[in-house]
N, CA, C and O of each residue as an XYZ file, in Angstrom:
768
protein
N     -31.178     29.323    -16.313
C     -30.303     28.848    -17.373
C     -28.838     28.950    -16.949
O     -28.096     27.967    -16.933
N     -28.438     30.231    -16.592
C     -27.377     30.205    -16.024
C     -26.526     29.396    -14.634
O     -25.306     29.286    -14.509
N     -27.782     28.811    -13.521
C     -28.011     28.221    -12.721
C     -26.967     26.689    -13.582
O     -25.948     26.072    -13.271
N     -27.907     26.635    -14.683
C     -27.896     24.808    -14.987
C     -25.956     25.054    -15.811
O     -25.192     24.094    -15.918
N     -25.667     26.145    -16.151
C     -24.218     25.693    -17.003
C     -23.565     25.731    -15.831
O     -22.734     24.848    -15.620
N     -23.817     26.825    -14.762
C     -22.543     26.776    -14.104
C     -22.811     24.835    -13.182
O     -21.881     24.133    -12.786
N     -23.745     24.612    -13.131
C     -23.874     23.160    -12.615
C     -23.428     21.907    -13.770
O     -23.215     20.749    -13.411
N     -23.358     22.249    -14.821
C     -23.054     21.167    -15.920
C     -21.315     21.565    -15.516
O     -20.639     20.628    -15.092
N     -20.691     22.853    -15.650
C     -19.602     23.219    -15.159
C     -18.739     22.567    -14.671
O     -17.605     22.466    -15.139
N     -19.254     21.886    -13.396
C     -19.198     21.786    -12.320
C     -19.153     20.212    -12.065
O     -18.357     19.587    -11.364
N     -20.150     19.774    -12.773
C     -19.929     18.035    -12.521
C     -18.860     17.351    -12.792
O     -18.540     16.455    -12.012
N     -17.902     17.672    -14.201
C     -16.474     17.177    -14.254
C     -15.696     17.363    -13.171
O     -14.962     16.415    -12.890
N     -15.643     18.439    -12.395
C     -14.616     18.784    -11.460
C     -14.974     17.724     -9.975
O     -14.098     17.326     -9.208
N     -16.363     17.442     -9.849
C     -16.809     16.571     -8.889
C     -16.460     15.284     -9.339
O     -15.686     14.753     -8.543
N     -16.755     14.521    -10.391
C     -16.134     13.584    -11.003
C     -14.837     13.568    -10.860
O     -14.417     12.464    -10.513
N     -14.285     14.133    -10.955
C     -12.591     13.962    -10.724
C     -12.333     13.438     -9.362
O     -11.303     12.767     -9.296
N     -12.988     13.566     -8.272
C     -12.596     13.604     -6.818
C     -12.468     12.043     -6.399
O     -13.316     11.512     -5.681
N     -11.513     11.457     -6.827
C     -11.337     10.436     -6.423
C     -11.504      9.611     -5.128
O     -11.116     10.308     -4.191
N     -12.017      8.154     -4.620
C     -12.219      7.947     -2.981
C     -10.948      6.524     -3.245
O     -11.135      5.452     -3.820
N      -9.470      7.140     -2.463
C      -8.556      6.505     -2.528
C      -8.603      5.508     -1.154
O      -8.909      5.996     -0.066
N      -8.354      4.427     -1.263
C      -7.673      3.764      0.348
C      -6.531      3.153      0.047
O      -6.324      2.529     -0.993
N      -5.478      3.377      1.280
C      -4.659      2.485      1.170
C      -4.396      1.863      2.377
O      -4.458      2.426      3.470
N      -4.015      0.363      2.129
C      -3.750     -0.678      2.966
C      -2.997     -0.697      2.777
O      -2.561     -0.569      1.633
N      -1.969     -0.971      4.368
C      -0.437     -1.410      4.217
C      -0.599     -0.687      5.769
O      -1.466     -0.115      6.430
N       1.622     -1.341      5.954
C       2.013     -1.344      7.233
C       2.159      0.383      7.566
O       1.699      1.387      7.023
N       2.890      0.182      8.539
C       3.739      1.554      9.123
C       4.281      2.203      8.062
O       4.052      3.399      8.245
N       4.999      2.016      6.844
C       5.549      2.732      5.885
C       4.423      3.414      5.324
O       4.559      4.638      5.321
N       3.050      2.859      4.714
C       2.362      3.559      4.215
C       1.754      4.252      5.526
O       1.665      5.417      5.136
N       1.335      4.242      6.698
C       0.963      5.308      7.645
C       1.865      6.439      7.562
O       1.466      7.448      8.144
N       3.003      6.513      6.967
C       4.283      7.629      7.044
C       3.939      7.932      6.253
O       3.758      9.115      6.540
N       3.499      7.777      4.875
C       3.478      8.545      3.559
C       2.319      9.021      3.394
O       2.213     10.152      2.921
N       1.201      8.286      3.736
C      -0.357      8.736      3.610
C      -0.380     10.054      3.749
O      -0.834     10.782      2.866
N       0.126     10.516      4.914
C      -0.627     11.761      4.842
C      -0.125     12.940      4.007
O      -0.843     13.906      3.750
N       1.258     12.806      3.558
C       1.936     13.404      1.890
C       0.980     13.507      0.963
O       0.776     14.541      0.327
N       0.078     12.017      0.775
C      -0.401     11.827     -0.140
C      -1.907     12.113     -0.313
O      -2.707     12.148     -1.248
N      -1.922     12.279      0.863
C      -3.473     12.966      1.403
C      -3.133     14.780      1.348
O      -4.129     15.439      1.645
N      -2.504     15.197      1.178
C      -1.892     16.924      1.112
C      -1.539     16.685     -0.283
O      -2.551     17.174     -0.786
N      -0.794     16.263     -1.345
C      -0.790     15.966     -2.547
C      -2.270     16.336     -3.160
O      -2.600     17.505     -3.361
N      -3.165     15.163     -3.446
C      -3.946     15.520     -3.485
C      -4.964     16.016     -3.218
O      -6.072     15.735     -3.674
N      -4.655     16.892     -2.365
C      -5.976     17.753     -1.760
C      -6.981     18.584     -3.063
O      -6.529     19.122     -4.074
N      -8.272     18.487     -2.699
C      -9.262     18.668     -4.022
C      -9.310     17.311     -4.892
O     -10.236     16.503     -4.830
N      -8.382     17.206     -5.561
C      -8.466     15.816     -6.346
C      -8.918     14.315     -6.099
O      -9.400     13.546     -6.931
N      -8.633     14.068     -4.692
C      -8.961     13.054     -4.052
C      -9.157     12.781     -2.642
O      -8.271     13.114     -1.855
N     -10.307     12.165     -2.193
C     -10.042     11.673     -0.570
C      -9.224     10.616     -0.754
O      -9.308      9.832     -1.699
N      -8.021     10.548      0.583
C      -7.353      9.952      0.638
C      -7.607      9.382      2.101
O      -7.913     10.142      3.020
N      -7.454      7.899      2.293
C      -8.300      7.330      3.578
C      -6.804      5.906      3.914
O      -6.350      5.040      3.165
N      -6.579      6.158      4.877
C      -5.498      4.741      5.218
C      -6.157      3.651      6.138
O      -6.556      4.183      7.174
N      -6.368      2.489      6.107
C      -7.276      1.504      6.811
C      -6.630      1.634      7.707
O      -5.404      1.728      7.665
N      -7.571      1.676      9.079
C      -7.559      1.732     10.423
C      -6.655      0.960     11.062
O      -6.694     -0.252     11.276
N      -5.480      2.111     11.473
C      -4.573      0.949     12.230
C      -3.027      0.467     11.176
O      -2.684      0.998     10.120
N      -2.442     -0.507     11.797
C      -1.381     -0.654     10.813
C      -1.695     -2.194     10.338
O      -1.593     -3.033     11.233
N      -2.006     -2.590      9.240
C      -2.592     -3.783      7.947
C      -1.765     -4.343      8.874
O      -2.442     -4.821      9.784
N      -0.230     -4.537      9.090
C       0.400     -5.545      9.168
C       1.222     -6.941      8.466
O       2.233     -6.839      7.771
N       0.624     -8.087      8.777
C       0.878     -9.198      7.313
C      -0.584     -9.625      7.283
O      -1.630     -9.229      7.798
N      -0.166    -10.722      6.359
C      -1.314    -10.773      5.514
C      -2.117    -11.663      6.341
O      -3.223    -11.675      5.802
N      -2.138    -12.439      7.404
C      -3.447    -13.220      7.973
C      -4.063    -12.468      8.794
O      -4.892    -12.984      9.544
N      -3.757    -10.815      8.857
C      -4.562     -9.733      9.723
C      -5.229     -9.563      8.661
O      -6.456     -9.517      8.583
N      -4.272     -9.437      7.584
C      -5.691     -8.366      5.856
C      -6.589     -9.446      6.241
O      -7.603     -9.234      6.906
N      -6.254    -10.543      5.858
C      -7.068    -11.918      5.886
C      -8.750    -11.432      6.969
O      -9.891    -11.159      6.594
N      -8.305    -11.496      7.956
C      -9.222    -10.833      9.038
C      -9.843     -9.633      9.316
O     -10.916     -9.399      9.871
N      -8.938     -8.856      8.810
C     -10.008     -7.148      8.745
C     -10.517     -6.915      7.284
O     -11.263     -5.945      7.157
N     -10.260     -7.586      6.244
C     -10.181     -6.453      4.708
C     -11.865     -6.129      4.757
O     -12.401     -5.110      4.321
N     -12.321     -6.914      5.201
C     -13.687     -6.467      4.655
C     -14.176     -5.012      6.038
O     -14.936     -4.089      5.746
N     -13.776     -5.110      6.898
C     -13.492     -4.185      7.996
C     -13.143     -2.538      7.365
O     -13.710     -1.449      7.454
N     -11.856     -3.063      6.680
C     -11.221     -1.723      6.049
C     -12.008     -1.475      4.741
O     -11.926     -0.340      4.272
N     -12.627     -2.230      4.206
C     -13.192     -2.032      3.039
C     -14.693     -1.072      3.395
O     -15.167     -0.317      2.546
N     -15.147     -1.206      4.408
C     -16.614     -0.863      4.616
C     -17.481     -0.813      3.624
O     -17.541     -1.597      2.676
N     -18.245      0.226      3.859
C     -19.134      0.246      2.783
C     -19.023      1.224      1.287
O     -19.784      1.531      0.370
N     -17.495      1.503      1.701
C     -16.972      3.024      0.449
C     -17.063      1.897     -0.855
O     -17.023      0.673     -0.978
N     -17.204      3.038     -1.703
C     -16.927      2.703     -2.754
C     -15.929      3.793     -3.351
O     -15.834      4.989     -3.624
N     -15.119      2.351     -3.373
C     -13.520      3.148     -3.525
C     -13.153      3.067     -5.059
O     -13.216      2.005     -5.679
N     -12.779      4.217     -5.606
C     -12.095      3.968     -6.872
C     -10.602      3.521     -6.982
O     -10.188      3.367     -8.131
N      -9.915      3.338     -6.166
C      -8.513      3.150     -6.303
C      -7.911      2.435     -4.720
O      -7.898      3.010     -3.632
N      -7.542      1.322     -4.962
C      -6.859      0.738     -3.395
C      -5.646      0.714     -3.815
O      -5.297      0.292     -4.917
N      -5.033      1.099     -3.085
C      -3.396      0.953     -2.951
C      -3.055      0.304     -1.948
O      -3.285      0.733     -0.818
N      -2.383     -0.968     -2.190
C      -2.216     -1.897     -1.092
C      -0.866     -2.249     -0.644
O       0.120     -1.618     -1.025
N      -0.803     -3.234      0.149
C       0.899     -3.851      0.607
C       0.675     -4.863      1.881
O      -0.284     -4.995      2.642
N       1.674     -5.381      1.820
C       2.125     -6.614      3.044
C       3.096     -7.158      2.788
O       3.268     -7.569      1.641
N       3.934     -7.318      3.655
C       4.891     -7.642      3.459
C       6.528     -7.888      4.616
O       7.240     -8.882      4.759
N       6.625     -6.219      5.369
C       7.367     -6.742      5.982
C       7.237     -7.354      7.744
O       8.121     -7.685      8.534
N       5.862     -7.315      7.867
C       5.265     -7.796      8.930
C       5.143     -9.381      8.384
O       5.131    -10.086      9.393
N       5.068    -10.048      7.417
C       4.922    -11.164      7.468
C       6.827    -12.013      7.303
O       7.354    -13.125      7.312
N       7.037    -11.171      7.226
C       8.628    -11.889      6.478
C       9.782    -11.320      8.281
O      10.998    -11.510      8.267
N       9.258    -10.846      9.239
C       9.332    -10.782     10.268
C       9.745    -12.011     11.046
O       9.000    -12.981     11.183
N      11.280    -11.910     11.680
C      11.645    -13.540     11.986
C      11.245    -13.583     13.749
O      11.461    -12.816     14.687
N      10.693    -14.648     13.626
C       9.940    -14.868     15.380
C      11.282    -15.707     16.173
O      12.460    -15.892     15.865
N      10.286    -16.154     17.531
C      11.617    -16.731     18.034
C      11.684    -18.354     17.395
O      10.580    -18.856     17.179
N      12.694    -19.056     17.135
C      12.873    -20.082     16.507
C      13.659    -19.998     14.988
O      14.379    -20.766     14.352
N      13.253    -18.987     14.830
C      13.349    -18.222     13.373
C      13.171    -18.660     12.225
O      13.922    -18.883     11.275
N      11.469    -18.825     12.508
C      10.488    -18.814     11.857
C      10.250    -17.599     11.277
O      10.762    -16.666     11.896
N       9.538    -17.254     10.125
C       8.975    -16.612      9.807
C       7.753    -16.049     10.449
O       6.837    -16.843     10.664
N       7.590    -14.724     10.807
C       5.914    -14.576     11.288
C       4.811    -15.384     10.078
O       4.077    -16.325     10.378
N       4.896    -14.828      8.822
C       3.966    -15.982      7.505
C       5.363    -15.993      6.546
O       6.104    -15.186      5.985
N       5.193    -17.693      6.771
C       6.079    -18.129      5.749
C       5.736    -17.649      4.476
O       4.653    -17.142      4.183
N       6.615    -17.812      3.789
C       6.386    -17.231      2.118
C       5.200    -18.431      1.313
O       4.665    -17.915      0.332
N       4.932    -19.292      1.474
C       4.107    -20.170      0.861
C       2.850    -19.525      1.375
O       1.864    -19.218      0.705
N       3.051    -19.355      2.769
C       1.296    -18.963      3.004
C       1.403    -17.411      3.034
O       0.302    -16.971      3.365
N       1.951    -16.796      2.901
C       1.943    -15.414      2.236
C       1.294    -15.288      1.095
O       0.229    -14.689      0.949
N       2.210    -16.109     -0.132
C       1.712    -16.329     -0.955
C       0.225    -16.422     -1.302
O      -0.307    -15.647     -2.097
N      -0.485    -17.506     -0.606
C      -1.378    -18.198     -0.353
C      -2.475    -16.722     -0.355
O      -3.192    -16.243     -1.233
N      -2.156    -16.275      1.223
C      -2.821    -15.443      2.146
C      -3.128    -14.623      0.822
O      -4.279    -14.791      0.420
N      -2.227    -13.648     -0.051
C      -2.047    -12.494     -0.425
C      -3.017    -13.202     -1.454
O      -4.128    -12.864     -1.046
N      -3.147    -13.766     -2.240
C      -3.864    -14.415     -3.103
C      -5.558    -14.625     -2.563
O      -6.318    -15.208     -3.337
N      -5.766    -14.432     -2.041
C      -6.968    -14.751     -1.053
C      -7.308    -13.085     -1.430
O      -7.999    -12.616     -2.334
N      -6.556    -12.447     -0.397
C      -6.693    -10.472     -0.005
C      -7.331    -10.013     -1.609
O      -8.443     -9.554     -1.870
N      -6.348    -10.281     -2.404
C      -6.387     -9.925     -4.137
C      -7.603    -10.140     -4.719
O      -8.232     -9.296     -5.356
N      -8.032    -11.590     -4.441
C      -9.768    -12.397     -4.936
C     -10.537    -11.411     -4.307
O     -11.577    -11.050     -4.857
N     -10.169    -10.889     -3.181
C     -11.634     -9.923     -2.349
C     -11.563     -8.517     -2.552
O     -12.609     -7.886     -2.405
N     -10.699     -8.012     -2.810
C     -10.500     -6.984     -3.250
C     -10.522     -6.390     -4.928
O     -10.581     -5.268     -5.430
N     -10.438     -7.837     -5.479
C     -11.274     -7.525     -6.819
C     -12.457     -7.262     -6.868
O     -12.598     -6.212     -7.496
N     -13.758     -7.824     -6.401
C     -14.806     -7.873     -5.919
C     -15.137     -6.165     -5.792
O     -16.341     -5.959     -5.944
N     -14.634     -5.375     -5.638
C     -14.896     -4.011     -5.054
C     -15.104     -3.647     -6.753
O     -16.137     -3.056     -7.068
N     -14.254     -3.959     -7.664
C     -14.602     -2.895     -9.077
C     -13.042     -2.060     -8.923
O     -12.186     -2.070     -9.808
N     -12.927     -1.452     -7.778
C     -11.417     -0.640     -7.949
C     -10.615     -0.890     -8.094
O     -10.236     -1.974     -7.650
N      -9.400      0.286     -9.138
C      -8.450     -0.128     -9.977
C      -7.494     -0.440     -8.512
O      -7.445      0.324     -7.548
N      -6.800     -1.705     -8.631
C      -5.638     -1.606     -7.438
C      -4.411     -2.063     -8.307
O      -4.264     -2.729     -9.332
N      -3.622     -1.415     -7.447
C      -2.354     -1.228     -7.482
C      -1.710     -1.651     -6.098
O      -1.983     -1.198     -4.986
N      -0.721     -2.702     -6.459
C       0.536     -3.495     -4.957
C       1.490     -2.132     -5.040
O       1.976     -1.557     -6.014
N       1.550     -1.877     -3.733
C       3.331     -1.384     -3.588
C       3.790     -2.130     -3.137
O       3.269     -2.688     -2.171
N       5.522     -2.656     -3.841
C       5.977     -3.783     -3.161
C       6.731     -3.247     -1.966
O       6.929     -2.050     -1.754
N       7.246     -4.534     -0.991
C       7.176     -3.920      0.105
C       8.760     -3.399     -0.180
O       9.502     -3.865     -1.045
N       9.139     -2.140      0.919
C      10.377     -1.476      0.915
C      11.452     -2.211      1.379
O      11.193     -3.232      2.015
N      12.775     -1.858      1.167
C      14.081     -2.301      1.505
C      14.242     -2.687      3.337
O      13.764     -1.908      4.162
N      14.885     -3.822      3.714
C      14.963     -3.887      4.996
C      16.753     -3.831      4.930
O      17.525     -4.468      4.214
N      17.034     -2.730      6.057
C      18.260     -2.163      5.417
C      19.327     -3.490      6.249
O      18.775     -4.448      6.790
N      20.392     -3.389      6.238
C      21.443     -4.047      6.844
C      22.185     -3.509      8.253
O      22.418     -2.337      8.550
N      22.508     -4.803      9.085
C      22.240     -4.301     10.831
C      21.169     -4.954     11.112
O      20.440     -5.676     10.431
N      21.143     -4.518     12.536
C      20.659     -5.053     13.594
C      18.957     -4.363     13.565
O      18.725     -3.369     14.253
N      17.945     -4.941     12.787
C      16.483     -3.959     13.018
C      15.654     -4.859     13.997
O      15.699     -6.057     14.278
N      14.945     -3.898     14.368
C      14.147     -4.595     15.629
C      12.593     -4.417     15.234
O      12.111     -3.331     14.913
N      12.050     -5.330     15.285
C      11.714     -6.292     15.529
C      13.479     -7.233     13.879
O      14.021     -6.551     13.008
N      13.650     -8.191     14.043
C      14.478     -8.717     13.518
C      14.097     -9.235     11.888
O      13.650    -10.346     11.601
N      14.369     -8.239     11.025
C      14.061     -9.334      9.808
C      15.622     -9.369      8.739
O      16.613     -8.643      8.818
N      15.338    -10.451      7.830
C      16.756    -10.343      7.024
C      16.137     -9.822      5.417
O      15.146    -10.069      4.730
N      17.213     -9.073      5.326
C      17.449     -8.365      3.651
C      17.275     -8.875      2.826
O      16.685     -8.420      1.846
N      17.911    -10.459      2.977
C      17.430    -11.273      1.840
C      16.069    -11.811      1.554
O      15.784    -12.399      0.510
N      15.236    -11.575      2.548
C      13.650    -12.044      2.350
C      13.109    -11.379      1.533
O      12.303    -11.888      0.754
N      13.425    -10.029      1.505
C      12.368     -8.962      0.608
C      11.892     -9.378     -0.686
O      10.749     -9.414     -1.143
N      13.310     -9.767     -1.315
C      12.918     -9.738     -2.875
C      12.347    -11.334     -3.217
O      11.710    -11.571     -4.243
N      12.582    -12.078     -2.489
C      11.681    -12.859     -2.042
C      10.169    -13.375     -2.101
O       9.469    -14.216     -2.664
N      10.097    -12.181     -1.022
C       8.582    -12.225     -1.211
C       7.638    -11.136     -1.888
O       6.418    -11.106     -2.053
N       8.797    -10.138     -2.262
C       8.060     -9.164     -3.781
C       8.097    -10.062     -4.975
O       7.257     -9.999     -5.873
N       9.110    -10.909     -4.956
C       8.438    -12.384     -6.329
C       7.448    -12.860     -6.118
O       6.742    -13.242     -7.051
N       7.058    -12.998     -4.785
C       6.176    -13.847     -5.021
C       4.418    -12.767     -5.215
O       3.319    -13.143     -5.621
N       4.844    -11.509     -4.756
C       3.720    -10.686     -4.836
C       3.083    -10.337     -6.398
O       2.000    -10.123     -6.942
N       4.617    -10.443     -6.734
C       4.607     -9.706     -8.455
C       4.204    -11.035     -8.925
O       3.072    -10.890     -9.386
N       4.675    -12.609     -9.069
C       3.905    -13.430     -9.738
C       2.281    -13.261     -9.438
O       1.661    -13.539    -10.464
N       1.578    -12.963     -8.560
C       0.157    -12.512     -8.236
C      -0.620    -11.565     -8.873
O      -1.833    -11.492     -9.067
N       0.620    -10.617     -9.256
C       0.154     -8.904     -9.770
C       0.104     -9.197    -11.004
O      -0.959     -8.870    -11.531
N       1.080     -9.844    -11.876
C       0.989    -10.054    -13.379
C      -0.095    -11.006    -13.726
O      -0.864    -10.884    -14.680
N      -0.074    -12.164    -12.678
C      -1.382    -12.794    -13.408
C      -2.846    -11.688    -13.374
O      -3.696    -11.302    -14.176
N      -2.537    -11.507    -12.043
C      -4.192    -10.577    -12.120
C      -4.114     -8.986    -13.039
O      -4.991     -8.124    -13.108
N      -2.954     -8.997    -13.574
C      -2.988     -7.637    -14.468
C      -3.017     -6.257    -13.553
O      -3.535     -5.185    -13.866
N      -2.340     -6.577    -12.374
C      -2.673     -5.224    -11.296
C      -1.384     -4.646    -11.381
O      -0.360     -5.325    -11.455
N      -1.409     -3.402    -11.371
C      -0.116     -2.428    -11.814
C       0.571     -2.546    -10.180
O       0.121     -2.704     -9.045
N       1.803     -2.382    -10.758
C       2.986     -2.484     -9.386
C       3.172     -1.342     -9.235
O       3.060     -0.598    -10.209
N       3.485     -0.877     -8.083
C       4.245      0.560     -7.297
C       5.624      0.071     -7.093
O       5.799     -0.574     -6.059
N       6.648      0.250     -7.880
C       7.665     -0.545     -7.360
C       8.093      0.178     -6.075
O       9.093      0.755     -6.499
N       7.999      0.507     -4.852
C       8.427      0.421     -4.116
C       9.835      0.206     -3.472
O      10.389      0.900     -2.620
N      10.257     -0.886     -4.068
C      11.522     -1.265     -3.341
C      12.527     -0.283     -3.770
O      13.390      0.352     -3.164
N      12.112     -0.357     -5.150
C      12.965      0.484     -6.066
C      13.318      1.517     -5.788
O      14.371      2.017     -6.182
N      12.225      2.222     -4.800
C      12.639      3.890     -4.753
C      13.493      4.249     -4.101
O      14.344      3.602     -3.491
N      13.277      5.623     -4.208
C      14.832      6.016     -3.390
C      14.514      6.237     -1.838
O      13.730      6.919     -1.179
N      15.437      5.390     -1.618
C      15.576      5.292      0.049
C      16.566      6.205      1.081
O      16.683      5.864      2.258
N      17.221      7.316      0.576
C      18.181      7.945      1.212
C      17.532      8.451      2.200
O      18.272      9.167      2.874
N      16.180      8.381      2.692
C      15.280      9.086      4.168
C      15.398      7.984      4.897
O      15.358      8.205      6.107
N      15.540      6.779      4.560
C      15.321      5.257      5.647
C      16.184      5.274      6.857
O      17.412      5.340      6.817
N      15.514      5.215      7.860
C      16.875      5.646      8.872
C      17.562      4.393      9.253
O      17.082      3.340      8.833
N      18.940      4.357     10.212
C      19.510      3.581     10.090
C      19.324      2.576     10.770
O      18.798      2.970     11.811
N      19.487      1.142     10.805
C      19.194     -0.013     10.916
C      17.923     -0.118     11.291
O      17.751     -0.716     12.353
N      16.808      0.355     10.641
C      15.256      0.736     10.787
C      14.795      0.751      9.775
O      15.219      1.634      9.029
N      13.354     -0.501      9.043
C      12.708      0.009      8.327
C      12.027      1.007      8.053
O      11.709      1.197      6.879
N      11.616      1.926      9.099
C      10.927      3.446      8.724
C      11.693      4.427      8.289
O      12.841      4.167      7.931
N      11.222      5.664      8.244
C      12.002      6.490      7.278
C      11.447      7.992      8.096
O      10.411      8.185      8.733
N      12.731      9.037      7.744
C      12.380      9.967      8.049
C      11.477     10.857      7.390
O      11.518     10.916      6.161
N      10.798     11.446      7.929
C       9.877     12.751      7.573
C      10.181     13.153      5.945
O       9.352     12.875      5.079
N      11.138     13.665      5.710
C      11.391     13.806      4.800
C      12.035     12.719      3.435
O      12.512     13.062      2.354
N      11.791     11.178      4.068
C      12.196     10.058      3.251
C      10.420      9.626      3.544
O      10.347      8.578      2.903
N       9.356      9.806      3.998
C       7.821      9.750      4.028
C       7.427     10.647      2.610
O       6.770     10.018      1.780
N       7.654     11.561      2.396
C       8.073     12.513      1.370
C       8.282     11.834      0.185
O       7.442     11.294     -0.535
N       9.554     11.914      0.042
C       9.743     10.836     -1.064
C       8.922     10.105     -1.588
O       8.359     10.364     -2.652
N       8.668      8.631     -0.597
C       7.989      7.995     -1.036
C       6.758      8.123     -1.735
O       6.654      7.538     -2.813
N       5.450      9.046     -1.132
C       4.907      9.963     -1.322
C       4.785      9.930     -2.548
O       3.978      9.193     -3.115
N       5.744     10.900     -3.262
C       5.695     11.465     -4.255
C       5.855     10.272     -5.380
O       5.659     10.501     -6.574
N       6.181      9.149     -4.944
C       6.132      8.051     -5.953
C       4.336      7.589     -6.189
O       3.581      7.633     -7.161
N       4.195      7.183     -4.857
C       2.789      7.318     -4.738
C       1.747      7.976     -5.511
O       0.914      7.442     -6.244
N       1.839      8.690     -5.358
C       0.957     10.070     -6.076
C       1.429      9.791     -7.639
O       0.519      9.825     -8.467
N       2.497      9.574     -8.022
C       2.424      9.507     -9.262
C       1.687      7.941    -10.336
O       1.382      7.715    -11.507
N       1.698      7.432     -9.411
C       0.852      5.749     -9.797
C      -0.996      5.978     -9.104
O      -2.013      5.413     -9.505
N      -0.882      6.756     -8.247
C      -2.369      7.123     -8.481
C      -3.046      7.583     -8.803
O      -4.192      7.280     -8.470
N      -2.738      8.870     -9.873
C      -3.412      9.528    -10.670
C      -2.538     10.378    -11.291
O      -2.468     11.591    -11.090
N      -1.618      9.486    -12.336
C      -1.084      9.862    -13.070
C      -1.282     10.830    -14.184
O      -0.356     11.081    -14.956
């Protein structure tokens, strides 16, 4: 008898243990593991293999990164790998087929049942960043992410929004302690 309460006990606290993934570039490889120490006990926290990139790689791996988990919560992104200016200065994915692409990723990733949530993508600061992208693309193509997110009713991470005082200089990544940060935004849109 005593056997079965402390096991009835016990099943809420297993229930709680969330199976998180998140997709996205190099920024979310910096924060993941904050967010994987955050919630330690509460949730596995899992980052798809590798860095997502833009979106005609999701296009090509998602079902890769998706395996066979059954995930309660994806936290996703793309963004500044596609808005990335090549030589010609082109876009690596133009914003139409971004658009396009990301709309595609969204249809297959509904399919899973898990609640997802976009982080939009972060600030590309001003200067010279290498690989080369411009400042003015971002908000750009977070319009065009967020027209995607509101139709499909998927909660935003605003991202851009946050505070960026860790971003180092003329570099989209961020320091150790701006991984942090972000982080902690994170964690608060995933199990609030």
């Amino acid at each position: 008898m005593r056997t079965l309460l402390l096991l009835a006990l016990a099943l809420p606290l297993c229930a709680q243990n969330k199976k998180i993934l998140i997709i996205g570039d190099s920024i979310s490889i910096g924060y993941t593991p904050f967010v994987a120490q955050a919630l330690a006990g509460k949730a596995t926290v899992v980052h798809n293999e590798g860095n997502a990139a833009h979106t005609g790689n999701g296009l090509a791996k998602i079902d890769q990164w998706l395996g066979d988990g059954q995930w309660d919560i994806i936290h996703f992104n793309f963004g500044l790998h596609d808005l990335k200016i090549m030589d010609g200065a082109a876009r690596q994915v133009p914003l139409a087929d971004y658009e396009r692409n990301l709309r595609a990723i969204v249809q297959r990733l509904q399919k899973t049942k898990a609640r997802l949530i976009w982080a939009s993508t972060t600030p590309v600061p001003l200067g010279k960043v290498n690989p080369p992208r411009d400042p003015a693309d971002v908000p750009h193509y977070n319009a065009a992410a967020a027209r995607i997110m509101q139709a499909e009713n998927i909660q935003i991470n605003d991202l851009f929004r946050a505070d960026h005082s860790g971003q180092l200089p003329e570099n989209v990544h961020y320091s150790p302690a701006g991984y942090q940060t972000l982080a902690r935004q994170v964690v608060q849109v995933l199990l609030p």
